[in-house]
N, C-alpha and C positions, 0 to 999 in steps of 0.2 A: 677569389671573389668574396665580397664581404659584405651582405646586403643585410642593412639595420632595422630596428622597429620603428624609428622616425622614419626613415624613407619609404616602408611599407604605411604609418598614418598618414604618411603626406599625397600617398596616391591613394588613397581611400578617400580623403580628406577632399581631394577635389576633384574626385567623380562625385563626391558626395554634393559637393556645395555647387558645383557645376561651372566654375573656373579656378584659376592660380590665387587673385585675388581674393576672392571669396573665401579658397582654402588657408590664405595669410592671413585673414583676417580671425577666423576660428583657429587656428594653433596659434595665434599672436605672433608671429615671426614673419621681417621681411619678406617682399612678394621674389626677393631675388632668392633669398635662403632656399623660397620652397622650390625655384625653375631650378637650383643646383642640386636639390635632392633630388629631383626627378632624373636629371640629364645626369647624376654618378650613378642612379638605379638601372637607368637604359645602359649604359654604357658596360655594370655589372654583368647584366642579365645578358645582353649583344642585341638586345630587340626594341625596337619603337613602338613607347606603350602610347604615345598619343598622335594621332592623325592633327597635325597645328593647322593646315591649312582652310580650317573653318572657323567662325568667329569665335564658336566655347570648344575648347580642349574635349575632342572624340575619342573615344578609347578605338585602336586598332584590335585588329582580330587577337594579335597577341597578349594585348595589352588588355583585354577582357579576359582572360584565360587568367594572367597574374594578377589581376586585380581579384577574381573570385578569391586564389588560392592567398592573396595578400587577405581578405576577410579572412578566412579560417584561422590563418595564422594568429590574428589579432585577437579572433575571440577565444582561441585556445591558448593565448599570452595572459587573457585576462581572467579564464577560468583558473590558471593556473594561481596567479597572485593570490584570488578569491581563497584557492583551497590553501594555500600557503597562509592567510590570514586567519583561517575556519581554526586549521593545527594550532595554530599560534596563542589562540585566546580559548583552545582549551575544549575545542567539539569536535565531537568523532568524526568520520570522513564516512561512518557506515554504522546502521544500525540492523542488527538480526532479531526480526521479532517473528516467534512462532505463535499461532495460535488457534485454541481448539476448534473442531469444527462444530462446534455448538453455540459458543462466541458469537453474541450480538454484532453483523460485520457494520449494523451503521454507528452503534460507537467507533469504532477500530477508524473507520472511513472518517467521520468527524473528529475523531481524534489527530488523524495523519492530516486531515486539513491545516488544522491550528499548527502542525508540526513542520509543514513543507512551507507555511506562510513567514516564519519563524529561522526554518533552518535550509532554507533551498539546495545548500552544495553537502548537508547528509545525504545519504543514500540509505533508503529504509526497503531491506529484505526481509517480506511481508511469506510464511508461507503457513497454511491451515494445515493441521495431521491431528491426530487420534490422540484426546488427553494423557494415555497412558504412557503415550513417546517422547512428552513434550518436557516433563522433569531430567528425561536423559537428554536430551539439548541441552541441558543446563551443565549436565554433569558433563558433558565431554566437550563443552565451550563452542558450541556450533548453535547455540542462540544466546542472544545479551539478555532478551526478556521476557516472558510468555505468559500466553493467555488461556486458564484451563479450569474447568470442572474439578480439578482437587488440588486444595493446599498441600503444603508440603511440609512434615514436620523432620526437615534435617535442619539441622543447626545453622547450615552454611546458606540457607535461603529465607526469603521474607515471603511470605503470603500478606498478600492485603486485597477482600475483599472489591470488588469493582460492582457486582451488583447483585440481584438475586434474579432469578430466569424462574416463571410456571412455566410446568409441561404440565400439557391437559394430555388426555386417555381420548382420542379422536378418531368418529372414523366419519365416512360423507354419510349427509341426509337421507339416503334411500337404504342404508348399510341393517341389517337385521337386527342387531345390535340397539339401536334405537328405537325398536318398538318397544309399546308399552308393556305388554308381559315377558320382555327378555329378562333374565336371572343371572347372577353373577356366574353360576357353574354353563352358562352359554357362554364363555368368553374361550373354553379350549377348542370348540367346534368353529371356529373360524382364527384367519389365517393372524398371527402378529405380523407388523413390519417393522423390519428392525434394520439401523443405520451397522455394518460392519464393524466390530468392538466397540459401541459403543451400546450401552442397556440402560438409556435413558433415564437411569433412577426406578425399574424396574423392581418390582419385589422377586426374591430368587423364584418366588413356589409360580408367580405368573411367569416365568422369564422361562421355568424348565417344563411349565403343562404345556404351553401353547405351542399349536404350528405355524412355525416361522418361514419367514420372503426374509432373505438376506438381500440388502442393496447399500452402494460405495459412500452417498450423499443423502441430507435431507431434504435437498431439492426432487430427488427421485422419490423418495418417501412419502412424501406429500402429494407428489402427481398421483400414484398408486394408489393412498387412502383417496382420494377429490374422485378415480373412476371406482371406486365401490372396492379395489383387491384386497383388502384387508384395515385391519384399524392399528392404532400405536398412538406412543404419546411425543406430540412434538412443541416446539417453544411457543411460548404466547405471540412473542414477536413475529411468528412467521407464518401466523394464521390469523391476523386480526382481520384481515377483510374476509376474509371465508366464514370465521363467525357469526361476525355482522350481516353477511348475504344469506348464513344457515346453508351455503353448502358444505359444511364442514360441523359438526356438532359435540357435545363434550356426550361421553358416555356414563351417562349418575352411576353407573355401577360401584366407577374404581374413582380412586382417590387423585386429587391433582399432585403432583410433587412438583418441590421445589429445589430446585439446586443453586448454589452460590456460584457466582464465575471471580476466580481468585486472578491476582497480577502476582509472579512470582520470579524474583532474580536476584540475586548472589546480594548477601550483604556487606561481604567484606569488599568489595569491587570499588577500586578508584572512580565512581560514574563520571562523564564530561556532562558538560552543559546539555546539550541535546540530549542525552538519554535523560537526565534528569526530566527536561521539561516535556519529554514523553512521557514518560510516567507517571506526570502532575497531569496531565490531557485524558491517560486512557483512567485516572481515578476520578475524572470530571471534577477534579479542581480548579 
């Protein structure tokens, strides 16, 4: 039995257009061409895929069942060509991109926009971890490019800046902290909160006086400082409506910091087209 990709589009073909005719007409070929594809399909398969005794060609029970699996067929003939043309002209079939959980996610997001617009049949494996891991991705080739809180001075990598990130020293509006006669030596008597290896740009001497809340994320961090449990310092970006509302406040005490968020990936590396123009996206070029 030898069933072809013509005689699976020719019964797509005229379920699709809703007769024989119809379907001759859109593959341009005799209305006879297409009755003998159908009638060597049936005859392959042993099943009658269409009910003829009504005026438009009815698909039978069985013949609904092959027609679905004739779709799949067709679209996974033509994903295939796709990725077979994607290799051919030179763009990865996958991209690995790690990056920190401090990383602004709505560049990353707008970044992969431009990028899926662009390059639909890459696959881009997206996964957030702790800056300190994300250089050894590099080193044991289990990410193509990442996104972290520190450059990287080996030889075999490039850092290029992506943007700069304030972290404000924050805790909520009702927090002690914020009153008027609080003193910088009140900052050991109340709780830090702090994101798991990660020490926000931290000076050592606040990082080792204070009492600490360890927690995974800074979506949790943030919940924690907004009901009063303590105070810490988190990105501008993920507090700008809480500012603006004053349920979240800066603390004049301590100082704002600033940290660069770097793009870092192997220099010597043959890159394809698609990783290049990820990297031209996540540097907002």
């Amino acid at each position: 039995m030898t069933i072809t990709h013509e005689e699976l589009e020719t019964l797509v073909s005229i379920v699709e257009e809703g007769s024989f005719r119809a379907a001759s007409e859109k593959l341009m070929k005799a209305q006879s061409a297409v009755s003998y594809a159908i009638k060597n399909l049936e005859t392959d398969l042993g099943v009658t895929l269409f009910d003829r005794t009504f005026y438009r060609p009815k698909l039978t029970a069985e013949g609904e069942t092959i027609y679905q699996k004739a779709l799949q067929i067709l679209n996974l003939t033509s994903e295939l060509q796709s990725l077979s043309k994607t290799f051919s002209d030179g763009i990865e079939a996958k991209i690995r991109l790690a990056a920190d959980l401090i990383a602004p996610s709505e560049e990353i997001i707008t970044a992969l926009k431009s990028f899926t617009d662009e390059f639909p049949d890459t696959y881009v494996d997206l996964c957030f971890d702790y800056s300190d891991s994300l250089i050894d991705k590099l080193n044991s080739e289990t990410a193509d490019i990442v996104i972290c809180s520190k450059s990287s001075s080996k030889v075999q990598f490039k850092s290029e800046v992506i943007k700069a990130i304030n972290f404000y020293p924050v805790a909520a509006a009702s927090h002690p902290l914020l009153k008027r006669k609080s003193k910088l030596e009140d900052i050991d008597a109340h709780n830090l909160i702090l994101v798991d290896n990660v020490q926000d740009g931290l000076k050592a001497s606040i990082y080792e006086s204070s009492k600490k809340w360890i927690v995974k994320d800074f979506q949790t961090k943030k919940q924690m400082i907004l009901n009063g449990l303590g105070w810490g310092y988190l990105p501008e970006y993920a507090i700008k409506e809480e500012l603006a509302s004053g349920d979240i406040k800066k603390i004049k005490q301590l100082d704002t910091v600033k940290e660069n968020i770097y793009l870092v990936y192997p220099k010597v590396k043959a890159d394809g087209k698609a990783l290049k123009f990820l990297r031209t996206k996540l540097l907002g070029q």
